[in-house]
C-alpha positions as CSV (number, residue, x, y, z in Angstrom):
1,X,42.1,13.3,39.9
2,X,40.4,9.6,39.5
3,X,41.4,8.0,36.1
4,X,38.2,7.7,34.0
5,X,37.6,4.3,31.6
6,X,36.8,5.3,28.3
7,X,33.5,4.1,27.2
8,X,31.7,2.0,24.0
9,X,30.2,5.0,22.4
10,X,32.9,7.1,23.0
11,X,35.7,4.7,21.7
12,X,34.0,2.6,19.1
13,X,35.0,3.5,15.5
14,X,32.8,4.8,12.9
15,X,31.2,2.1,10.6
16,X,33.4,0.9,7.8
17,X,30.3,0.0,5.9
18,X,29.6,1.8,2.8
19,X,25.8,2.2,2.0
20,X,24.8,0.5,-1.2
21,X,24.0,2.7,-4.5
22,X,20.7,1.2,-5.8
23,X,18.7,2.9,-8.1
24,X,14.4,2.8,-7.5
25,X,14.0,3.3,-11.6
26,X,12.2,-0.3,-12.0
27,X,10.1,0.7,-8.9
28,X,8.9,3.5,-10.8
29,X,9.1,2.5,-14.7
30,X,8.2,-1.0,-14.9
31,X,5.1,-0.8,-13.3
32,X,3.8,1.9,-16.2
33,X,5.7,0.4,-18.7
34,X,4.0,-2.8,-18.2
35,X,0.3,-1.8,-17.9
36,X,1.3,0.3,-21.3
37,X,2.0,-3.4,-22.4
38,X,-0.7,-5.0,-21.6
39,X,-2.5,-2.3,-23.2
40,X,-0.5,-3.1,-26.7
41,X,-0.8,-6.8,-26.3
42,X,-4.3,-6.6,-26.0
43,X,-5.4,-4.2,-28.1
44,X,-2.9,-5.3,-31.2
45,X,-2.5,-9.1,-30.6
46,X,-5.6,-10.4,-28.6
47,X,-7.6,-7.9,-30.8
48,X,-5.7,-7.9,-34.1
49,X,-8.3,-7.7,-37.0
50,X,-7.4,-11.2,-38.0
51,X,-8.7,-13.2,-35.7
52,X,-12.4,-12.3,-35.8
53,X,-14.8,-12.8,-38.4
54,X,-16.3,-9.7,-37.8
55,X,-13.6,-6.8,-37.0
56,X,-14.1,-3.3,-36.4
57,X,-12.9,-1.7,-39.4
58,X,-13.4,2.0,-37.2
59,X,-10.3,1.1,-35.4
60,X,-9.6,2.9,-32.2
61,X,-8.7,2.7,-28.6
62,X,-11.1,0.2,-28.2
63,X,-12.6,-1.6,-31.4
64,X,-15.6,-3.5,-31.0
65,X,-14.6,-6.2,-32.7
66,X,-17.2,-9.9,-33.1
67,X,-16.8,-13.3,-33.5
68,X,-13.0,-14.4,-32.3
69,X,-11.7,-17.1,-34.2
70,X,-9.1,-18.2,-31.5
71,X,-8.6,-18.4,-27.7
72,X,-6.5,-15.2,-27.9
73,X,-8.7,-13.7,-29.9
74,X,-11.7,-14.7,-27.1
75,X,-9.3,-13.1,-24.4
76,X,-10.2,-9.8,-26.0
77,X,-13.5,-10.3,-25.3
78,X,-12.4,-9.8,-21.6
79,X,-12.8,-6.0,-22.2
80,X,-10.8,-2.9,-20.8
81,X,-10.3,-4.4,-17.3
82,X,-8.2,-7.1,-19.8
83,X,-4.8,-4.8,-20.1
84,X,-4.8,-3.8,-16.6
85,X,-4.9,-7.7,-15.6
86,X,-2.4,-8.5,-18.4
87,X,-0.3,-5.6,-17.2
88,X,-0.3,-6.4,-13.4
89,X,1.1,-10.6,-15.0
90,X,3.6,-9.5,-16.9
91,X,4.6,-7.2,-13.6
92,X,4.9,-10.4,-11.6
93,X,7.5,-11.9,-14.2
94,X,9.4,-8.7,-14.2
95,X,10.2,-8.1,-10.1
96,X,10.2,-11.7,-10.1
97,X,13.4,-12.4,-12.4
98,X,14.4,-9.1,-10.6
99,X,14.5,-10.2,-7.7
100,X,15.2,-13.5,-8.3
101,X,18.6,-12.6,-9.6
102,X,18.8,-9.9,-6.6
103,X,18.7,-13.1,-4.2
104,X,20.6,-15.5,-6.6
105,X,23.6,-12.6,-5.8
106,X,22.9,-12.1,-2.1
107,X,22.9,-15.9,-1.5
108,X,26.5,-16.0,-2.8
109,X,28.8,-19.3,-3.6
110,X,28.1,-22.3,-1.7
111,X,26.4,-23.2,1.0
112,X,26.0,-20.4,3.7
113,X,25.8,-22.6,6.5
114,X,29.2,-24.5,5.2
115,X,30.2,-20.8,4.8
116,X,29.9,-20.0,8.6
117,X,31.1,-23.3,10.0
118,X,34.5,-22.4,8.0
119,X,34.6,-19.0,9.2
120,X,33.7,-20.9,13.0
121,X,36.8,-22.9,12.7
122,X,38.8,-20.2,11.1
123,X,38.3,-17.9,14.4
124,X,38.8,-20.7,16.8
125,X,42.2,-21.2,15.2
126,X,42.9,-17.6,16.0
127,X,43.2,-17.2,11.9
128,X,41.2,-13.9,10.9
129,X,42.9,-13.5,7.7
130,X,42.0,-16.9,6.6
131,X,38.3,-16.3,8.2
132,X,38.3,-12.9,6.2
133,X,40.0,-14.9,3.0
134,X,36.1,-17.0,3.2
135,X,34.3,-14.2,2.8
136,X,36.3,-13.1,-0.2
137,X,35.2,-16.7,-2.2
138,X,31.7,-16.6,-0.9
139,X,30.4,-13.2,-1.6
140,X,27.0,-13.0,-0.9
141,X,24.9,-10.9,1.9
142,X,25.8,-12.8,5.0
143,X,30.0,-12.8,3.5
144,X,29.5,-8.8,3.5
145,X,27.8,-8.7,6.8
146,X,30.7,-11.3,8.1
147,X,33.6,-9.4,7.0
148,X,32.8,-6.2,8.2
149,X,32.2,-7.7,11.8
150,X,36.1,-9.4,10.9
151,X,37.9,-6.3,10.0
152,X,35.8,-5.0,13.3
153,X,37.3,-8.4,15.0
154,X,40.5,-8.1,13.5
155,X,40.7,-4.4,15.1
156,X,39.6,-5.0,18.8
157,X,42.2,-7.7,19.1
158,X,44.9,-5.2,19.4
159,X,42.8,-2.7,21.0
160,X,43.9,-1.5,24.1
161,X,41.7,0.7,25.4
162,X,38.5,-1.0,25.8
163,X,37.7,-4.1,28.0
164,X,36.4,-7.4,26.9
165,X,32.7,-6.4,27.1
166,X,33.3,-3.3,25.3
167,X,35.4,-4.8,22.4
168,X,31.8,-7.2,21.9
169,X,29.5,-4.7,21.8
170,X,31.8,-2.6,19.2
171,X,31.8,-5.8,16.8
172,X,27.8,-6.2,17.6
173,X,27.2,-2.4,16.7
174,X,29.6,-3.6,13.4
175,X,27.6,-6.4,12.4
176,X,24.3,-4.6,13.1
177,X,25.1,-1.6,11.0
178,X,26.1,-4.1,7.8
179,X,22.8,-6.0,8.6
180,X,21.2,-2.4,8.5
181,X,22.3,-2.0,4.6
182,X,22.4,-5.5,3.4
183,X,18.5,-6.1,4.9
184,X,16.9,-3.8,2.6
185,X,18.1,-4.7,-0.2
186,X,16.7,-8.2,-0.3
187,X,13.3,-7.0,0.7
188,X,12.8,-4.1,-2.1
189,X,10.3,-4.7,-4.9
190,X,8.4,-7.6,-2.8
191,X,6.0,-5.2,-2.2
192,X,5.0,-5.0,-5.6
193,X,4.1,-8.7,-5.4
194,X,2.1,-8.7,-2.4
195,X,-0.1,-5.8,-3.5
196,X,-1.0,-7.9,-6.8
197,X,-1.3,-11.1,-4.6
198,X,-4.6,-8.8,-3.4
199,X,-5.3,-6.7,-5.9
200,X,-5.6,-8.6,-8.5
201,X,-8.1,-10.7,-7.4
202,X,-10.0,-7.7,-7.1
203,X,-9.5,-6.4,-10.1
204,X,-10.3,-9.8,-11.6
205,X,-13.9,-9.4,-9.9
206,X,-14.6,-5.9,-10.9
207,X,-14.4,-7.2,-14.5
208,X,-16.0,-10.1,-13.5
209,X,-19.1,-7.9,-12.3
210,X,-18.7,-5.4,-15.9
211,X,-19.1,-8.7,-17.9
212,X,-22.4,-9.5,-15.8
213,X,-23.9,-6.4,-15.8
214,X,-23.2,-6.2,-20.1
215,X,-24.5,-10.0,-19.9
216,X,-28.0,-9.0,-18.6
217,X,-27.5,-5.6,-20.4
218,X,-27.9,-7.2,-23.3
219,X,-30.6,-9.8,-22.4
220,X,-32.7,-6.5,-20.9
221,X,-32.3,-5.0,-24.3
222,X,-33.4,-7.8,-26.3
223,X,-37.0,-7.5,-24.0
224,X,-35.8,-11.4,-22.5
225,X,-36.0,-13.1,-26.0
226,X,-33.4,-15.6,-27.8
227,X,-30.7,-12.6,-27.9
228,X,-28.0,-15.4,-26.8
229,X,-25.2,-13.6,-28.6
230,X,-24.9,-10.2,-26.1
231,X,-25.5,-12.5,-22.7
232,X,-23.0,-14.9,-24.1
233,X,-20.1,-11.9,-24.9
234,X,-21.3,-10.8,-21.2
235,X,-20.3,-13.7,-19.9
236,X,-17.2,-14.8,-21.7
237,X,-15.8,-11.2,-20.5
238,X,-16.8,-12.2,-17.1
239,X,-14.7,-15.3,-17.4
240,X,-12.0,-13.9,-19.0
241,X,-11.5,-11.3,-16.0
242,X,-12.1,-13.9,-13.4
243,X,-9.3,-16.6,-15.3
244,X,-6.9,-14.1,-15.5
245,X,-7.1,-12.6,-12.1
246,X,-7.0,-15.3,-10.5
247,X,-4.2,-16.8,-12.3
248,X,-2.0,-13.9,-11.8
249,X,-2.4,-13.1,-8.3
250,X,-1.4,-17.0,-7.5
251,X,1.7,-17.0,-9.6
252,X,2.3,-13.4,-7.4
253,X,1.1,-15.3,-3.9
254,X,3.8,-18.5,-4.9
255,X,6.7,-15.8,-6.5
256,X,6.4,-13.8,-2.8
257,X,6.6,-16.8,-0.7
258,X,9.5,-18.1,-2.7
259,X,11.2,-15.3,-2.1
260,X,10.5,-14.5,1.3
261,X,11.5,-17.8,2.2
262,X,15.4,-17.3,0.3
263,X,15.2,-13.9,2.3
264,X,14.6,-15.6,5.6
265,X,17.3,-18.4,5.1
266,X,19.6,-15.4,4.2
267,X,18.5,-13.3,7.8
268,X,19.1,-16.6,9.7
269,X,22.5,-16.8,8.2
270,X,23.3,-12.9,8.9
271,X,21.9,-13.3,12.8
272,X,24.3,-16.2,12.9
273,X,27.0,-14.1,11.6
274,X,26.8,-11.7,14.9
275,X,26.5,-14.7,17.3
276,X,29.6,-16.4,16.0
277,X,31.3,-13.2,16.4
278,X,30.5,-12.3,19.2
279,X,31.0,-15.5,20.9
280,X,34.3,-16.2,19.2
281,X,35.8,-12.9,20.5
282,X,34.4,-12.9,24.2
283,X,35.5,-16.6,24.7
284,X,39.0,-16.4,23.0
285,X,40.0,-12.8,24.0
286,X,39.0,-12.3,27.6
């Protein structure tokens, strides 16, 4: 009976990879927690009695309060599109300093391309263990990716049973499985900030267009006489939308493209990874 050769799939290990535990709480509280906020802020700190000559003594959800004696106090002005816009900005500082320190952690120590030459000259000196010893100090996303392809490495070297090409393609399937769990974690929450890169703009112009249509409200309603008072609140809440809109959905457009550029310096590094492996083991162990 003909001797059969074992093949990739059916010889190739299982994964040593553990999947990552990360909660999705923030995706899920911070956003309500924040437009809760930017309810309070406005409501109590733009609109505190205080600051207007002529407050609201009624109280309420929303007191219809005259005469602001401060630029916060004129913010309040904005109306009830105001919380939701202050809400969405104080979203953009929170999944930014998430994932900023998310990143700051998946870039590691160092340099990663100093990282990979080091590893580079580490397998070319037939030393795993010092290669594996790298990943160890630098600790980031491409290190984790790196040293499971190594302890992949480290196993097809006294493998046996597979040829050259096979031994590759089980340290590819390695490396592509840790680039599977790593990749995900760097790109969660960014969604967050490219919806209010969009959004908030719009928002911005849907209180832009209440504050015009109170404006001339009020100017219809004084029969087109010297009523300056209600076209001038119209307006200011038109401005205060539009300011604030604007402003946070281009601190969101400059906080995404920060990140996504990290990200993509950290996927170069990762795709790297897999080459050096790759290469390194079909050249040296043929």
């Amino acid at each position: 009976m003909a001797e059969t050769k074992p093949t990739a799939s059916a010889s190739v290990k299982a994964t040593s990879v553990q999947p990552k535990k990360s909660g999705n709480s923030i995706s899920w509280i911070a956003p309500i927690v924040c437009i809760v906020a930017g309810y309070l802020i406005w409501r109590f700190v733009f609109g505190a009695e205080s600051g207007f000559t002529d407050p609201d003594k009624a109280g309420g959800f929303w007191p219809k309060h005259h005469g602001p004696k401060g630029a916060l106090n004129g913010i309040y002005e904005g109306g009830i599109i105001v919380p939701l816009l202050v809400g969405m900005l104080l979203m953009v500082f929170v999944f930014s300093i998430e994932r900023f320190l998310t990143i700051q952690k998946a870039l590691g120590s160092g340099s990663i391309s100093d990282f990979i030459r080091k590893v580079q000259y580490h397998l070319a000196n037939r030393n795993v263990d010092a290669a594996l010893s790298e990943c160890d100090k630098q600790r980031g996303s491409v290190a984790n990716v790196m040293k499971a392809g190594l302890r992949r490495y480290k196993e097809m070297i006294n493998e046996g049973g597979l040829d050259t090409e096979q031994k590759v393609l089980s340290i590819q399937k390695e490396v592509e499985e840790a680039t599977a769990l790593e990749l995900p974690m760097l790109q969660k929450n960014l969604v967050f900030l490219s919806t209010i890169t969009s959004v908030g703009t719009l928002v911005a112009l849907l209180g832009t267009v209440m504050g015009m249509i109170r404006a001339f409200a009020g100017l219809g309603a004084s029969g087109g006489g010297s009523d300056t008072n209600a076209l001038a609140v119209g307006i200011s809440e038109a401005l205060y939308n539009t300011a604030i809109g604007i402003g946070t959905s281009a601190l969101a457009l400059v906080m995404y493209n920060v990140f996504t550029t990290k990200i993509d310096s950290i996927t170069y590094g990762i795709d790297e990874s897999g080459f050096t492996l790759t290469q390194s083991f079909g050249s040296l162990y043929k």
